[in-house]
C-alpha positions as CSV (number, residue, x, y, z in Angstrom):
1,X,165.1,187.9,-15.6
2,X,164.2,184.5,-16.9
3,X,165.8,184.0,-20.8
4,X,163.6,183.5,-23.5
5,X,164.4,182.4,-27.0
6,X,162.5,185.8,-28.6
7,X,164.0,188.5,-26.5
8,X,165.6,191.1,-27.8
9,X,169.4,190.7,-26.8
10,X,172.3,193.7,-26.6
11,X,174.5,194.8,-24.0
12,X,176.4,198.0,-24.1
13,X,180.0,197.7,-21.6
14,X,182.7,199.8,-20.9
15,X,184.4,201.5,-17.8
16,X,183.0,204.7,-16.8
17,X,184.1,207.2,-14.2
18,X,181.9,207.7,-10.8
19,X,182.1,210.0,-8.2
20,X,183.2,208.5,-4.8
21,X,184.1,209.4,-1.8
22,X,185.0,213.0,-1.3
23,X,184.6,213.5,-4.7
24,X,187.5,211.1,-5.7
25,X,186.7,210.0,-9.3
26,X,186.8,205.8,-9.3
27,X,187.0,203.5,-12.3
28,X,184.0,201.5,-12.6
29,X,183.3,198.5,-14.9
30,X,179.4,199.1,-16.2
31,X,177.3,196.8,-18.3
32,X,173.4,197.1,-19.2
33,X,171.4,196.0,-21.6
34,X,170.4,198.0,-25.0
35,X,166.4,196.8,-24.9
36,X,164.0,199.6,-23.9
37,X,162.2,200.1,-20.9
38,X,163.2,200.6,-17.2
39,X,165.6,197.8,-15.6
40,X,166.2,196.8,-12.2
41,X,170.2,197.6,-11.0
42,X,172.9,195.7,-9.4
43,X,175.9,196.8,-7.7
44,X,179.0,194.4,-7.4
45,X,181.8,194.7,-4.7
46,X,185.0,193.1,-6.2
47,X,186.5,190.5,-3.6
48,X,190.0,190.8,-1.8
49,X,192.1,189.9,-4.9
50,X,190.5,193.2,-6.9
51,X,188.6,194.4,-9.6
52,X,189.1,191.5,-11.7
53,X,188.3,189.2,-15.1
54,X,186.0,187.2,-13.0
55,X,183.9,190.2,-11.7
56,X,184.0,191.9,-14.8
57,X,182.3,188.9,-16.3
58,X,180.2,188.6,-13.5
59,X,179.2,191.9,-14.4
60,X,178.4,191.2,-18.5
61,X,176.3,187.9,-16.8
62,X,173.7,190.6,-14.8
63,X,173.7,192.6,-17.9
64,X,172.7,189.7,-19.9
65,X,170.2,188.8,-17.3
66,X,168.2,192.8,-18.1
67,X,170.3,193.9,-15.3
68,X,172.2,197.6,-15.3
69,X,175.2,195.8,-13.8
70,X,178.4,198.2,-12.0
71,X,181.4,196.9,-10.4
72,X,183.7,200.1,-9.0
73,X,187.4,199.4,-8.5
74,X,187.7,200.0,-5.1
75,X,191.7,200.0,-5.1
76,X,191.2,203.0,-7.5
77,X,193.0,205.4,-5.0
78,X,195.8,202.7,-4.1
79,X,197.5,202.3,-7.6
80,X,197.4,200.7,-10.8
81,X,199.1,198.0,-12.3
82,X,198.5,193.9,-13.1
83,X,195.5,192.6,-10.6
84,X,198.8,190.9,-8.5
85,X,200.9,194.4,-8.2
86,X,197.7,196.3,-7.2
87,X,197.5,193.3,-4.6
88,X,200.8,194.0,-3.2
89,X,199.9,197.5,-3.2
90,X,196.4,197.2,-1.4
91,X,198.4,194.6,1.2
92,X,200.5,197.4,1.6
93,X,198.1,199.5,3.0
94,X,196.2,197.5,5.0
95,X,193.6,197.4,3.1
96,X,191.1,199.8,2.3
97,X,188.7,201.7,4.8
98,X,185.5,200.5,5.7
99,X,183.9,203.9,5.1
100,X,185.6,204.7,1.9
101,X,184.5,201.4,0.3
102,X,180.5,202.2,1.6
103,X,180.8,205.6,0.2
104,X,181.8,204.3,-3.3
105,X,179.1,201.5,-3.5
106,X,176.9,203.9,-3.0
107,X,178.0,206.4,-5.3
108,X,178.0,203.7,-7.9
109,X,174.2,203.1,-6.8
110,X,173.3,206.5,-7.9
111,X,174.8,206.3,-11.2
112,X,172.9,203.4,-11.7
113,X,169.8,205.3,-10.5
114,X,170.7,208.7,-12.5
115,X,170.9,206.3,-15.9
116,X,167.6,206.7,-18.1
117,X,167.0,203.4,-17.9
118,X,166.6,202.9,-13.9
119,X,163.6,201.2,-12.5
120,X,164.6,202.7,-9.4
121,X,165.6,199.2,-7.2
122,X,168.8,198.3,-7.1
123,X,170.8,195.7,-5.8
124,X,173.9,195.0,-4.1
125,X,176.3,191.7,-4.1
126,X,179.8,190.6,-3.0
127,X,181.9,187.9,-2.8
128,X,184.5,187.5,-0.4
129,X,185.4,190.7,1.2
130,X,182.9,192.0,-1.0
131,X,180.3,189.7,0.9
132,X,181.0,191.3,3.9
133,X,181.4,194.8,2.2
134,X,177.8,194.4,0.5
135,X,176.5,193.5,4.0
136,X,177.7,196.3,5.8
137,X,177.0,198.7,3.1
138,X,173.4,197.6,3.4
139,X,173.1,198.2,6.7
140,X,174.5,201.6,6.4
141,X,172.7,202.8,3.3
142,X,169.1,203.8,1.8
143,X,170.3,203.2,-1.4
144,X,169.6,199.1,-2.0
145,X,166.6,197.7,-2.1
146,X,168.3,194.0,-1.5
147,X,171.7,192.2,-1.0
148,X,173.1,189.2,-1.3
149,X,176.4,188.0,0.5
150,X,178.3,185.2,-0.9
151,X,180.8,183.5,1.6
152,X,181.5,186.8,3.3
153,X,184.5,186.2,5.9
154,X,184.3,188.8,8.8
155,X,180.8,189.5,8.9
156,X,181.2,188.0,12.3
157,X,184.8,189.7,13.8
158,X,186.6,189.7,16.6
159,X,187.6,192.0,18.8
160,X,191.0,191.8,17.9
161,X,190.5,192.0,14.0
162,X,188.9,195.5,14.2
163,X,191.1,198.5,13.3
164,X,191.0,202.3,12.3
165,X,190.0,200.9,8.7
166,X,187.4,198.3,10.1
167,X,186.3,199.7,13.0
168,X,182.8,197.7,13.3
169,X,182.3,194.0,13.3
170,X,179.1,194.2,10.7
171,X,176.6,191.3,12.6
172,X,176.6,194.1,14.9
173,X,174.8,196.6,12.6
174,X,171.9,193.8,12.1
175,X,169.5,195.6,14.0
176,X,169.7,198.5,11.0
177,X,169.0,196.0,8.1
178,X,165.7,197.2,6.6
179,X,166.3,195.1,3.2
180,X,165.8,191.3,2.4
181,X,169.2,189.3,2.3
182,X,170.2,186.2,0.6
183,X,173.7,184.4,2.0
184,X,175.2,182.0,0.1
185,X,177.9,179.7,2.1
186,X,180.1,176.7,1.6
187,X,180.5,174.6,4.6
188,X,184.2,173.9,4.3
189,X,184.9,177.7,4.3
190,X,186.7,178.7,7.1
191,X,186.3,182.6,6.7
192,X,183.1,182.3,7.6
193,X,183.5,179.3,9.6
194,X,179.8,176.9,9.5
195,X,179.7,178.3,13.6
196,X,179.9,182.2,12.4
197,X,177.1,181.7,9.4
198,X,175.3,180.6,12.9
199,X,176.5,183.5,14.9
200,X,175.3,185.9,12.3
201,X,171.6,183.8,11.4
202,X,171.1,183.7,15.4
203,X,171.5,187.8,14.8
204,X,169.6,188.2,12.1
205,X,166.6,185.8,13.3
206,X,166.9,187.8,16.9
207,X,166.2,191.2,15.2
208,X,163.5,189.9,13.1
209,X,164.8,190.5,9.8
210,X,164.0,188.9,6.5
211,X,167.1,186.5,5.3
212,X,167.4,183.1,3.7
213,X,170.5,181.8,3.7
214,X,171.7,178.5,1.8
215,X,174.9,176.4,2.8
216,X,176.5,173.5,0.3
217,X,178.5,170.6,1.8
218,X,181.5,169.6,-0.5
219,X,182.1,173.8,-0.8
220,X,184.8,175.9,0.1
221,X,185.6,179.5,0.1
222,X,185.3,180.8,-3.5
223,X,183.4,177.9,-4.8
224,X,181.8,180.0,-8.1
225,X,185.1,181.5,-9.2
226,X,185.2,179.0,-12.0
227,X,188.8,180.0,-13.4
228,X,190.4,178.3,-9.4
229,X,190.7,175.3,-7.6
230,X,188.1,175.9,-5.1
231,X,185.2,176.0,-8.1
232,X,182.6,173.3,-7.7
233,X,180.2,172.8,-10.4
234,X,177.3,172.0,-9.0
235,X,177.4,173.7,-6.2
236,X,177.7,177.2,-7.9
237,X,175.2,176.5,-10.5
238,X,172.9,175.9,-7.5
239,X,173.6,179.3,-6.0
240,X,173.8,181.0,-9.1
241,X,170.3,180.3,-9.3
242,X,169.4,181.4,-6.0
243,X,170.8,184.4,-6.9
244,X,168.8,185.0,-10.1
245,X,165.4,184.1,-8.1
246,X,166.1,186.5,-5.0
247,X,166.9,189.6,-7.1
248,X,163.8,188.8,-9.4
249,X,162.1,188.9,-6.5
250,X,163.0,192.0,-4.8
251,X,164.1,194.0,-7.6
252,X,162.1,193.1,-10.9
């Protein structure tokens, strides 16, 4: 929600443990704020390199925005460790399943939705893998009322990237989108290439669903982690703000 000099400003944060898939218990960061009244919820899907500084602060930022904000480790079952052994560890094992990683994002929806302080909307966001994550998740779930997708490589597949653990190229579960989504994109990324954001807006705009999508020139892949090479200033601070407006929208 919009800041205002006058508000009332607290945040309670600390990892909690959620029930995921097959009743595995998962480390999850959670953050919310300590005003009263019912608050819209956002879950965040950590990107390939893990459950991280960055997305815990990214976490504390929703909070501060009047957000209940939860980012589950979704390497919980792999190992633990330093962000870079867990890495090595997830590389390992070739990543983790598609379905595992749905299950948990939505187990970590209903915590938000069993809190007290649950307006009852919630949210879902990724970066990265997590950008495709958050868009497969919300074609597969009842749980969001919104997502957002920031750079999300393999959202558009090809045959010969799908696996056991990845069995679906995503655009192709467009037609099940029943929420609004919000896709963020730099135009020097190469995973999603400029020509597979069109691949997956000619989808989206086929089937009719509601969408808007912004792309940045003079952006790569990762161009809001601010703490890497690939940051550009302006460019995130622009999309950070689109972020804010679409899940005011929908979820306010």
């Amino acid at each position: 929600m919009p800041y205002r000099t006058d508000q009332q400003e607290g945040l309670v944060a600390e990892t909690v443990m959620v029930t995921g898939q097959n009743g595995d218990p998962i480390r999850a960061y959670y953050a919310r704020p300590t005003a009263s009244g019912p608050v819209p919820g956002v879950v965040l899907i950590h990107h390939a390199p893990g459950w991280d500084d960055w997305y815990k602060e990214a976490t504390l930022r929703f909070a501060r925005r009047g957000y209940a904000a939860i980012c589950p480790n979704l390497y919980e079952r792999v190992g633990h460790g330093t962000i870079e052994d867990v890495m090595v560890m997830v590389r390992g094992a070739g990543g983790v399943p598609d379905a595992q990683v749905v299950a948990d994002v939505e187990a970590s929806a209903r915590y938000l939705k069993a809190a007290g302080n649950s307006n009852g909307k919630i949210g879902v966001i990724g970066t990265c893998s997590g950008g495709r994550h958050a868009y497969l998740t919300a074609c597969q779930s009842d749980q969001f009322a919104a997502v957002a997708d920031l750079w999300g490589g393999g959202v558009v597949a090809r045959p010969e990237d799908l696996n056991d653990k990845r069995p679906v190229s995503p655009v192709d579960l467009t037609p099940s989108l029943n929420i609004p989504l919000l896709g963020i994109f730099g135009n020097e990324d190469r995973a999603p290439t400029p020509e597979q954001v069109d691949q997956h807006e000619a989808a989206l705009k086929q089937h009719g669903q509601q969408y808007e999508f912004h792309r940045y020139d003079g952006a790569g892949h990762g161009f809001f982690y601010y703490d890497r090479a690939a940051y550009r200033q302006e460019q995130a601070m622009d999309g950070w703000s689109k972020v804010w407006a679409f899940f005011e929208q929908h979820l306010a």
